[in-house]
C-alpha positions as a printed NumPy array, in Angstrom:
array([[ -87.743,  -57.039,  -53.784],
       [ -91.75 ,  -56.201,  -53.848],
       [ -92.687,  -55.522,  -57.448],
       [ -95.241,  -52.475,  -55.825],
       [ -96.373,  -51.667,  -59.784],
       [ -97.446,  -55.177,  -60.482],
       [ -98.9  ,  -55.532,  -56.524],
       [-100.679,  -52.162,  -57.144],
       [-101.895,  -52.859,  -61.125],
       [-103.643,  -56.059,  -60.022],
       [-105.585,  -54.217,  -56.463],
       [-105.079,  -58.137,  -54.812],
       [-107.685,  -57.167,  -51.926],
       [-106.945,  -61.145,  -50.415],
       [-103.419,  -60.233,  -50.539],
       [-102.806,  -56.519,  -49.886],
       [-105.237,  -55.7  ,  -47.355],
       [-104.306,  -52.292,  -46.462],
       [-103.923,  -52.446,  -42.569],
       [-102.135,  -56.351,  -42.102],
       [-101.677,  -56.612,  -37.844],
       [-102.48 ,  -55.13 ,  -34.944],
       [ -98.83 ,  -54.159,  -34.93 ],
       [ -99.286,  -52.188,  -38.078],
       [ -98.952,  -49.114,  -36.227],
       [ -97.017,  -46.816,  -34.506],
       [ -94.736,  -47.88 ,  -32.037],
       [ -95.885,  -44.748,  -29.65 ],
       [ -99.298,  -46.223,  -29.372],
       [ -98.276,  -49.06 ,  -27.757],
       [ -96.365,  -47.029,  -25.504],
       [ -99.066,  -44.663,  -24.291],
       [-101.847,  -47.713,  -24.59 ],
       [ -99.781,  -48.525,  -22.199],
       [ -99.659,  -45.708,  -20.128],
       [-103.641,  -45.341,  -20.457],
       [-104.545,  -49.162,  -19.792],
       [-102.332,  -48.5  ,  -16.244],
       [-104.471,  -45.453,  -15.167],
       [-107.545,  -44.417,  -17.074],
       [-108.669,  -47.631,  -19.092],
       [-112.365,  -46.625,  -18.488],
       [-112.582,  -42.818,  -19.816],
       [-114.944,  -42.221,  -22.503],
       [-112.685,  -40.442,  -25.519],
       [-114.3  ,  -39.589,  -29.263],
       [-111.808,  -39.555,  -31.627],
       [-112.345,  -38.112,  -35.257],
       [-110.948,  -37.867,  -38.544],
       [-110.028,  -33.948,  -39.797],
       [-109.227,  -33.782,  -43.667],
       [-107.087,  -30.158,  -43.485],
       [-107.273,  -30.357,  -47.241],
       [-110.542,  -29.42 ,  -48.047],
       [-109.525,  -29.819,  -51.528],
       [-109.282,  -33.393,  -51.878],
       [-112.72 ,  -34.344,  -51.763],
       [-112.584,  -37.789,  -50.448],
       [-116.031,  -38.966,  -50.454],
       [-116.083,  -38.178,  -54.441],
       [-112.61 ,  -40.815,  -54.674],
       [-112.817,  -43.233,  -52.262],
       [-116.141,  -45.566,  -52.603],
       [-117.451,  -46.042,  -49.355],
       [-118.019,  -50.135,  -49.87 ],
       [-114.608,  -50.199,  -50.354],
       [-113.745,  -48.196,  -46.931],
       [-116.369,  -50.121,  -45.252],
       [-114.459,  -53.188,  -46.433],
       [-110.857,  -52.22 ,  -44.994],
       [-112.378,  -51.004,  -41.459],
       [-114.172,  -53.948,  -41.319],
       [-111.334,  -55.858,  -41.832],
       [-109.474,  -54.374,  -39.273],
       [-112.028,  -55.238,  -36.873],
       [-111.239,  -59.086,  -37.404],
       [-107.437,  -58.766,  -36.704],
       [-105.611,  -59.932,  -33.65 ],
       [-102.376,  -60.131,  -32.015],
       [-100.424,  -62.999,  -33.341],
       [ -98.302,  -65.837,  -31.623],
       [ -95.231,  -64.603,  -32.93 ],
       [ -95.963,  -60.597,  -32.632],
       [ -96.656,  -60.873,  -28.648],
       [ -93.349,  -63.06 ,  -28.468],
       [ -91.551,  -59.941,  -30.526],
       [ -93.213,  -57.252,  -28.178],
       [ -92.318,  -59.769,  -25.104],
       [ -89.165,  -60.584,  -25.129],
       [ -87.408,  -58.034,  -27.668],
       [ -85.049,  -55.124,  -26.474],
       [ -86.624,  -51.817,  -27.302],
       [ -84.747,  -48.678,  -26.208],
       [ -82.282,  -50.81 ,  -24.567],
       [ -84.246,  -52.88 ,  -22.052],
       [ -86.668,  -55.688,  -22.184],
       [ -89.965,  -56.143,  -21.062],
       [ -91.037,  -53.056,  -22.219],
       [ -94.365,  -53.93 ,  -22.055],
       [ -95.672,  -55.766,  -18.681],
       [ -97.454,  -59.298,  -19.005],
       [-100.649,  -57.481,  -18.253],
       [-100.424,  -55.398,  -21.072],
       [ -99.73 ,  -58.06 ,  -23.007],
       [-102.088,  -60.029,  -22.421],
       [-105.071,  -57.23 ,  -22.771],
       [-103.236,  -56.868,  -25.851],
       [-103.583,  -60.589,  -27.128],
       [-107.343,  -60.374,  -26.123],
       [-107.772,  -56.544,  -28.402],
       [-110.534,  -56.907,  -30.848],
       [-110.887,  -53.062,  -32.665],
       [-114.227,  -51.562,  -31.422],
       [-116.894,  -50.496,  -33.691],
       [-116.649,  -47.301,  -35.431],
       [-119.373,  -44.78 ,  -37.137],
       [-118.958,  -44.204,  -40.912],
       [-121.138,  -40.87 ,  -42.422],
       [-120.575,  -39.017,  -45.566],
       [-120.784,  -35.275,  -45.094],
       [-121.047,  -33.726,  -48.133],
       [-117.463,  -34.475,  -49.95 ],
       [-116.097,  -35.633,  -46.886],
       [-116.231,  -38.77 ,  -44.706],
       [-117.101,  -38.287,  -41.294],
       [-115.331,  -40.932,  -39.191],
       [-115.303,  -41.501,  -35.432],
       [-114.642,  -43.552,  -33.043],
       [-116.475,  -43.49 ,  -29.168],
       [-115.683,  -45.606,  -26.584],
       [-113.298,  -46.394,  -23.327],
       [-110.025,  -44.878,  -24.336],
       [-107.571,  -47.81 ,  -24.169],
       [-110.258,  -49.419,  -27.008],
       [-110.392,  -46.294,  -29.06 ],
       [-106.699,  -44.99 ,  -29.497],
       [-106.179,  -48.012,  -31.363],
       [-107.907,  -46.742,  -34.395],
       [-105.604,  -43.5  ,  -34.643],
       [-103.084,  -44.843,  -36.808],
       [-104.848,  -47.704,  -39.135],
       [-108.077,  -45.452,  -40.026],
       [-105.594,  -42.534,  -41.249],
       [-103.602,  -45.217,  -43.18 ],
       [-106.651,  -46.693,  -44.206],
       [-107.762,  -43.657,  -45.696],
       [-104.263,  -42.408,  -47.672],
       [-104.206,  -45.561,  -49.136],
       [-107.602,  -45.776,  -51.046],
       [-106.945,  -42.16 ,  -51.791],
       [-103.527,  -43.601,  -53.797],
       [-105.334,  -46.884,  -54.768],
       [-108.305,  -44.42 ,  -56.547],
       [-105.468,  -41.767,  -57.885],
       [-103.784,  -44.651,  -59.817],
       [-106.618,  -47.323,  -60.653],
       [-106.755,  -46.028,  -64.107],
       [-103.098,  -46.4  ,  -65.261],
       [-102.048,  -48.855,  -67.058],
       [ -98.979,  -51.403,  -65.872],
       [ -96.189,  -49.463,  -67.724],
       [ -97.93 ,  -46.344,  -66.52 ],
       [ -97.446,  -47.385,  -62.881],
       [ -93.862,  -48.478,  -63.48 ],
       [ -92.774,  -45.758,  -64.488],
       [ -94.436,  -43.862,  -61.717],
       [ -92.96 ,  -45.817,  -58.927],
       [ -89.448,  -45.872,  -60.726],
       [ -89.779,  -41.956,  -60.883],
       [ -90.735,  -41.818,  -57.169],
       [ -88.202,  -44.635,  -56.128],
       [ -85.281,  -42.306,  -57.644],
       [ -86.648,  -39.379,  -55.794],
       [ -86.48 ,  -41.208,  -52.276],
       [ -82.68 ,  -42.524,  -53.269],
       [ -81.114,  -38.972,  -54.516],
       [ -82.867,  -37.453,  -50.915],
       [ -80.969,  -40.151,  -49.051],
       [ -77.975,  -39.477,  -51.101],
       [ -78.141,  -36.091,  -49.789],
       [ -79.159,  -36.924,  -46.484],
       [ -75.539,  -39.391,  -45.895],
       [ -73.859,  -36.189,  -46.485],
       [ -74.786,  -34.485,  -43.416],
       [ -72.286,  -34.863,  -40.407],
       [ -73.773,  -36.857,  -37.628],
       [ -76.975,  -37.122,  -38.955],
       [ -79.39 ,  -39.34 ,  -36.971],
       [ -82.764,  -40.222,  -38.519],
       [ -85.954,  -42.011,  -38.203],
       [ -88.938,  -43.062,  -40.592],
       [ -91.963,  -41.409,  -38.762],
       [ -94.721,  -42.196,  -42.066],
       [ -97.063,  -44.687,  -41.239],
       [-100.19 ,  -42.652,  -40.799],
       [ -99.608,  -40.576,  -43.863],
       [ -97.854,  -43.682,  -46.169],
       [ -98.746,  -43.591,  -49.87 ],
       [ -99.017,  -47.308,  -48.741],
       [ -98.   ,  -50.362,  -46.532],
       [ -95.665,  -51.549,  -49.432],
       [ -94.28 ,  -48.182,  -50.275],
       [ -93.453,  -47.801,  -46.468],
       [ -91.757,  -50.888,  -46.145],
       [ -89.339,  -50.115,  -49.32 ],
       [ -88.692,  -46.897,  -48.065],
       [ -87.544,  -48.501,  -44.918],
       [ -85.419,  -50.72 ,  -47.063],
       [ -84.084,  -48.025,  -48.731],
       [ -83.33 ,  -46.037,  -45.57 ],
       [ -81.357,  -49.316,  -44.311],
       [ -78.946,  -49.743,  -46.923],
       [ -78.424,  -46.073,  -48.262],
       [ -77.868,  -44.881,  -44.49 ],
       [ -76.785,  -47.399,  -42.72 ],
       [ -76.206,  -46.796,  -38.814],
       [ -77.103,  -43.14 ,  -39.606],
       [ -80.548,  -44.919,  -39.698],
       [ -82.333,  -45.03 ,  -36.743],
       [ -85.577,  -47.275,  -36.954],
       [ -89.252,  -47.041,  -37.513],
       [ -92.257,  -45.815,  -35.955],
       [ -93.908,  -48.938,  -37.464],
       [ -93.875,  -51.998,  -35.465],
       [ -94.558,  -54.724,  -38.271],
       [ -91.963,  -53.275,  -40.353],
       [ -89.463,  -53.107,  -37.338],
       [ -89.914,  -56.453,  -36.66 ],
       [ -89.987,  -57.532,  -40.241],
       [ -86.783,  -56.058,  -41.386],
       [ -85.267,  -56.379,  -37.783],
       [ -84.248,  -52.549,  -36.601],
       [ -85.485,  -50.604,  -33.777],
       [ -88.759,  -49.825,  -33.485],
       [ -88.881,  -45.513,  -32.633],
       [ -91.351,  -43.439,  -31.028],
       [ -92.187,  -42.118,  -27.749],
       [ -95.97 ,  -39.961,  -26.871],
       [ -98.195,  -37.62 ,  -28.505],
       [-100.651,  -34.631,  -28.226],
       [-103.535,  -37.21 ,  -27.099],
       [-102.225,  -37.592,  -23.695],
       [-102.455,  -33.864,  -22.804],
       [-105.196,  -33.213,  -24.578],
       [-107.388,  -35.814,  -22.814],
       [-105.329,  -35.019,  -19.6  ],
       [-106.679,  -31.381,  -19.626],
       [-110.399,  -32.322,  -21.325],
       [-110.506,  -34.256,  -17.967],
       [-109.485,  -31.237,  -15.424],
       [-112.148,  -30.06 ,  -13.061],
       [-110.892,  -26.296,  -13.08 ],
       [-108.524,  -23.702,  -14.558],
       [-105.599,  -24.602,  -12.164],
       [-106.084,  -28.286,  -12.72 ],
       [-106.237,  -27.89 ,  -16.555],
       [-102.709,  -25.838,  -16.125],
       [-101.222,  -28.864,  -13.974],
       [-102.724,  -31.32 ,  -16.648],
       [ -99.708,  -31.584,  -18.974],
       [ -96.909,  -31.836,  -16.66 ],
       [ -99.113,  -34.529,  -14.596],
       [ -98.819,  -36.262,  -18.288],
       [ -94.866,  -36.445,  -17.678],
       [ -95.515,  -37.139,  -14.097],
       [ -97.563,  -40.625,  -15.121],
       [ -94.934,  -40.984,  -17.834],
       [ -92.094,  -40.646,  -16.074],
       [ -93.31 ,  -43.998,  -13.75 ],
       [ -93.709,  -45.677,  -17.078],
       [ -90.114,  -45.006,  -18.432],
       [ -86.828,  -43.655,  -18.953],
       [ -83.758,  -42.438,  -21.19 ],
       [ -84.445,  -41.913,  -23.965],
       [ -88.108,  -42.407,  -24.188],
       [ -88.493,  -39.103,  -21.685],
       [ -88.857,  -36.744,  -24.771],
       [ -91.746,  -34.514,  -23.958],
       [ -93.412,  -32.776,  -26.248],
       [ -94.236,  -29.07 ,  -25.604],
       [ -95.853,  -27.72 ,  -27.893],
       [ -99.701,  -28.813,  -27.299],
       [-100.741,  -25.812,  -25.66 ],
       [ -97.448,  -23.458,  -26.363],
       [ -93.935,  -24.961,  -26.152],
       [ -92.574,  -21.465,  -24.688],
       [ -94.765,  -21.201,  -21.745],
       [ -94.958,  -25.237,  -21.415],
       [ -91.324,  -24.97 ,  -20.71 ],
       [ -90.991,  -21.507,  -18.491],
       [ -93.642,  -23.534,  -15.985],
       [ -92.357,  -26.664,  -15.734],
       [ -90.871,  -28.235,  -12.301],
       [ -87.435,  -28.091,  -11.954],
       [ -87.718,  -32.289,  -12.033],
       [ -89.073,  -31.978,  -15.595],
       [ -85.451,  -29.96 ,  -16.829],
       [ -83.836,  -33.778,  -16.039],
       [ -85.751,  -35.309,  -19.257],
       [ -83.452,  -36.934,  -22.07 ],
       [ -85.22 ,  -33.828,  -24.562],
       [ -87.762,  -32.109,  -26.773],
       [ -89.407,  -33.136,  -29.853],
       [ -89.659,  -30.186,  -31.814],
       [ -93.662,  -30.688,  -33.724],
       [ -95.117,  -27.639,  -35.136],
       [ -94.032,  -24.013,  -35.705],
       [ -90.5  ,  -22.444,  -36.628],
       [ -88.554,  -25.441,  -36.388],
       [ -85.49 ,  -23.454,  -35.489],
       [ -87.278,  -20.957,  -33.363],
       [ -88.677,  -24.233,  -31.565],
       [ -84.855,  -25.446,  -31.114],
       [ -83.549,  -22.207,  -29.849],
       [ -86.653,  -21.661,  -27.059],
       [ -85.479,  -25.682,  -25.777],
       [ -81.742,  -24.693,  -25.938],
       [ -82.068,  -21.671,  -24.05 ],
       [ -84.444,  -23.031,  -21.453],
       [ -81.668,  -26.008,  -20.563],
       [ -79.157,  -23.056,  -20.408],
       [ -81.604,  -21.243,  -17.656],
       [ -82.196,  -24.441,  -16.149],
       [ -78.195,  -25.172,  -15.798],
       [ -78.084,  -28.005,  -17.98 ],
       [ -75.56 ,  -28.385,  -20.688],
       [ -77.627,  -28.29 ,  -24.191],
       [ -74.91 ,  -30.687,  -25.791],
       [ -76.133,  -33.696,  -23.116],
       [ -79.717,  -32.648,  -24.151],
       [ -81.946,  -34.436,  -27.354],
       [ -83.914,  -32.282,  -29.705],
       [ -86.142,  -34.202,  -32.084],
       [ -87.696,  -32.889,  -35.288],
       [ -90.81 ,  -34.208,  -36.774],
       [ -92.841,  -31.31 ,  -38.213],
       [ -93.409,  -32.051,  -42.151],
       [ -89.728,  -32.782,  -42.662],
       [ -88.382,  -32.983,  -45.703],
       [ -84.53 ,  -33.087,  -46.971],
       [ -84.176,  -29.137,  -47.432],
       [ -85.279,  -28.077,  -44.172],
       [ -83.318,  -31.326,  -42.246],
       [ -80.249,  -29.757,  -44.012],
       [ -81.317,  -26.548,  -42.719],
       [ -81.881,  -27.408,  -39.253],
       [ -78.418,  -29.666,  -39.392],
       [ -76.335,  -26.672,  -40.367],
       [ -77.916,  -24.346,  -37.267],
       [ -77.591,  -26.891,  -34.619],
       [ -75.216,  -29.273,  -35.373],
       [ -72.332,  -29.635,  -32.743],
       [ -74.872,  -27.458,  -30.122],
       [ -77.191,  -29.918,  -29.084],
       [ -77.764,  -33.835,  -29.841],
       [ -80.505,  -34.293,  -33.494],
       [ -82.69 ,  -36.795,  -34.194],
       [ -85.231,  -36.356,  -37.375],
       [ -88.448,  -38.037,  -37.507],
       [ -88.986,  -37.881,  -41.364],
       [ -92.576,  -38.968,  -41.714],
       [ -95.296,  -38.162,  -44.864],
       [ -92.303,  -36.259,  -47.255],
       [ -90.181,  -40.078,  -47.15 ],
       [ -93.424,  -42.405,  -47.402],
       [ -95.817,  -39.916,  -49.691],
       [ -93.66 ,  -38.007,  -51.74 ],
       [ -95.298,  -38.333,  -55.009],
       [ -95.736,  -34.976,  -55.795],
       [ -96.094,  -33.773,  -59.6  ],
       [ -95.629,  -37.665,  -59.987],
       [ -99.357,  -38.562,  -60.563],
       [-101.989,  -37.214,  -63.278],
       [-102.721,  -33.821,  -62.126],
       [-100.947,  -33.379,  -59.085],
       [-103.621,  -35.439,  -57.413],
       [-101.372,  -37.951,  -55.708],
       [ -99.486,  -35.545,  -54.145],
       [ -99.593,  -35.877,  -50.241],
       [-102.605,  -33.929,  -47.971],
       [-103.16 ,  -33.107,  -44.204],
       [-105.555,  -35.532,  -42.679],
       [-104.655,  -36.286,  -38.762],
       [-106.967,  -38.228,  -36.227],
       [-107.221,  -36.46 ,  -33.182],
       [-109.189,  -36.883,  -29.506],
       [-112.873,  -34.825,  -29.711],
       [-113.94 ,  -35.138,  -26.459],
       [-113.176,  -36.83 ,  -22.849],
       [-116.055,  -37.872,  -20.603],
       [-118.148,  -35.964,  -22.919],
       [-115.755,  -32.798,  -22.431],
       [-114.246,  -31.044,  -25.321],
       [-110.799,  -31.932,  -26.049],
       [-108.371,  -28.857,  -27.371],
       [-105.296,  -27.979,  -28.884],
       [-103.427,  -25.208,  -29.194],
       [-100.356,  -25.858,  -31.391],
       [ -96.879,  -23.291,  -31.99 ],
       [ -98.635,  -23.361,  -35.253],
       [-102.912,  -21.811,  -34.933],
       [-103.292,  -23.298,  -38.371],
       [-103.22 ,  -26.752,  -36.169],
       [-105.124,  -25.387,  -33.53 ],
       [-108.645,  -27.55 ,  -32.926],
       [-111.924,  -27.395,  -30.286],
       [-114.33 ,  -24.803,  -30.051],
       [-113.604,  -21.678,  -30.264],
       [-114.858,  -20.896,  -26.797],
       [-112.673,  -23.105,  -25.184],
       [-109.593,  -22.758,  -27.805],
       [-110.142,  -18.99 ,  -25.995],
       [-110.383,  -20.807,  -22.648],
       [-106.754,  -22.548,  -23.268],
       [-104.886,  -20.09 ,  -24.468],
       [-105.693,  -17.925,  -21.133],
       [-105.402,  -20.394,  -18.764],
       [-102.323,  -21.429,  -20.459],
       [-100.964,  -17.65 ,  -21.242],
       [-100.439,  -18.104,  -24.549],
       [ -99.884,  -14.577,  -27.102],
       [ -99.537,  -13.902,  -29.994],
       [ -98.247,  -16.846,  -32.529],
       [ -97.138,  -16.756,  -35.852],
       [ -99.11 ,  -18.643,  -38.818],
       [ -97.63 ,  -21.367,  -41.143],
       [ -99.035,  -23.156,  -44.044],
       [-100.026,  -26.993,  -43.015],
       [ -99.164,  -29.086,  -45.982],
       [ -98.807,  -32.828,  -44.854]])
């Protein structure tokens, strides 16, 4: 097993780059790269980088040479022989040939595009503009990019024993939540924490630990290096970028309120079982639901992503009931800032009504809170997230406003077109 002190003490750069593949990512970016090299390759999309935590003032820890350094070397990576044999020829989600030789082959050619680097007071400003399918690809290694040197600059001062002790402290903590976690009846779970990891080593022994503490309770990874590393099932399915691009693109009200469902409409060609988990929530999950086609009621589930996770649960179980389907057939997936207190919670209010899955994502790869000096290697909110579309303003609304983002004229915009009242606040933490 990795000795991550000694890795860590010694900061090998030649060794340890932070970001190691192209495949260091999520395994739902390949799926809706996918999805956007098949119909809208060329649009223009901005992504940027949003620190929530205005409190951790990243331009004061992490030295911009040295983020300069790890973008950089992103930008010389490519797919491997052996990776685009894995994505090839390996089952995912039962069936093979996920991916279609185009794909794979645009893939193979993927160089990361350039990006644009500014400090902005204590912040970094960092965004990436070009044609979509070239752009989403930075989502996931710029946000892991930037938790890392945040950990790297938290523990450069301590000394070896220092660091051992830390990661035996923090090691114990991820064991006695697992313990817990084998206790729950039919518990089905997931590692969701690339984009928020504490680090690519202190992912991968997570994902170790999840292996032989849970065993087939386990479900996979998001993380398609570590999947194919350690040889389980790589896990994801789509995000709020679709939509959100889907809409920044519509000509009109009505074709902004058809925009999301055409998302499942383009997905839906793409894919099936279990990988038709739609995801509500971007512009309201209760009215998302209420409007959508009868066809859309024939999806595998939900994923449950912001708000009251049980309020969120009970709004997709009563819809299927509505919709004469039998909730107990249906999926619900939970992903919102899970950590082994509310899993238990949601376990004990649904289990036996509906089919769980947990996506346990910065709380398993980043929980080293009150570990470090001063609290300052506990975990923060930092997400990457689509700007703008063909020079439009992108938007989302969130069951949560704290996650709400776009200007304010057309957050006002959405939430008519998309008849969305009153909502109920909660604290972001991760």
């Amino acid at each position: 097993m990795t000795d991550i002190a000694t890795r860590v003490y010694n900061h090998a750069w030649k060794i340890d780059p932070i970001v190691r593949s192209v495949v260091d990512t999520d395994f739902y970016k390949l799926l809706m790269a996918q999805t956007i090299f098949r119909r809208h390759r060329d649009v223009k999309v901005t992504f940027g980088i949003l620190n929530r935590t205005a409190s951790v003032k990243l331009a004061q820890l992490v030295d911009v040479g040295e983020l300069k350094e790890q973008l950089d070397h992103i930008r010389t990576l490519s797919l491997s022989r052996g990776e685009s044999t894995w994505l090839r020829g390996n089952m995912f989600y039962g069936k093979r040939q996920m991916f279609a030789p185009d794909f794979i082959a645009w893939l193979e050619a993927f160089r990361f595009p350039p990006y644009h680097l500014e400090r902005k007071g204590d912040q970094y400003e960092l965004t990436f503009e070009g044609p979509w399918i070239e752009t989403t690809m930075w989502e996931i290694p710029a946000l892991a990019v930037l938790m890392e040197l945040h950990s790297r600059a938290v523990t450069k001062g301590l000394a070896k024993f220092e660091l051992q002790v830390l990661y035996a402290r923090a090691m114990t903590r991820v064991w006695e939540k697992i313990g817990r976690l084998k206790l729950l009846p039919d518990v089905r779970i997931a590692d969701f924490g690339t984009r928020r990891r504490h680090g690519f080593l202190w992912q991968d022994w997570s994902v170790q630990a999840m292996i032989e503490g849970l065993g087939p309770a386990f479900l996979g990874t998001s993380n398609c290096l570590i999947a194919m590393r350690r040889e389980v099932e790589a896990i994801g399915t789509n995000a709020h970028e679709l939509p959100m691009v889907y809409s920044a693109l519509a000509g009109n009200d009505r074709e902004l309120a058809e925009a999301p469902y055409k998302v499942l409409a383009d997905w839906q060609q793409d894919y099936d079982g279990n990988l038709r988990v739609m995801l509500p929530d971007t512009y309201g999950s209760r009215n998302f639901l209420e409007r959508a086609p009868d066809w859309v009621t024939n999806w595998t589930g939900v994923r449950v992503d912001s708000g009251d996770p049980i309020e969120g649960g009970e709004i997709a179980i009563a819809w299927w009931g509505r919709r004469k389907q039998d909730p107990r057939d249906k999926l619900l997936i939970f992903s919102d800032g899970l950590d082994v207190d509310a899993i238990e919670r949601i376990h004990r209010h649904f289990h036996g009504r509906v089919r769980i899955g947990y996506g346990w994502g910065t709380l398993l790869t980043n929980d080293f809170r009150g570990l470090g000096p001063d609290g300052r290697l506990d975990p923060f909110s930092i997400v990457c997230k689509v700007v703008s579309a063909d020079g439009r303003p992108a938007v989302k609304l969130s069951d949560n406003p704290m996650k709400a983002m776009g200007p304010a004229a057309e957050v006002a915009r959405y939430r008519r077109v998309f008849q969305v009242g009153e909502q109920m606040s909660l604290p972001v933490a991760v």
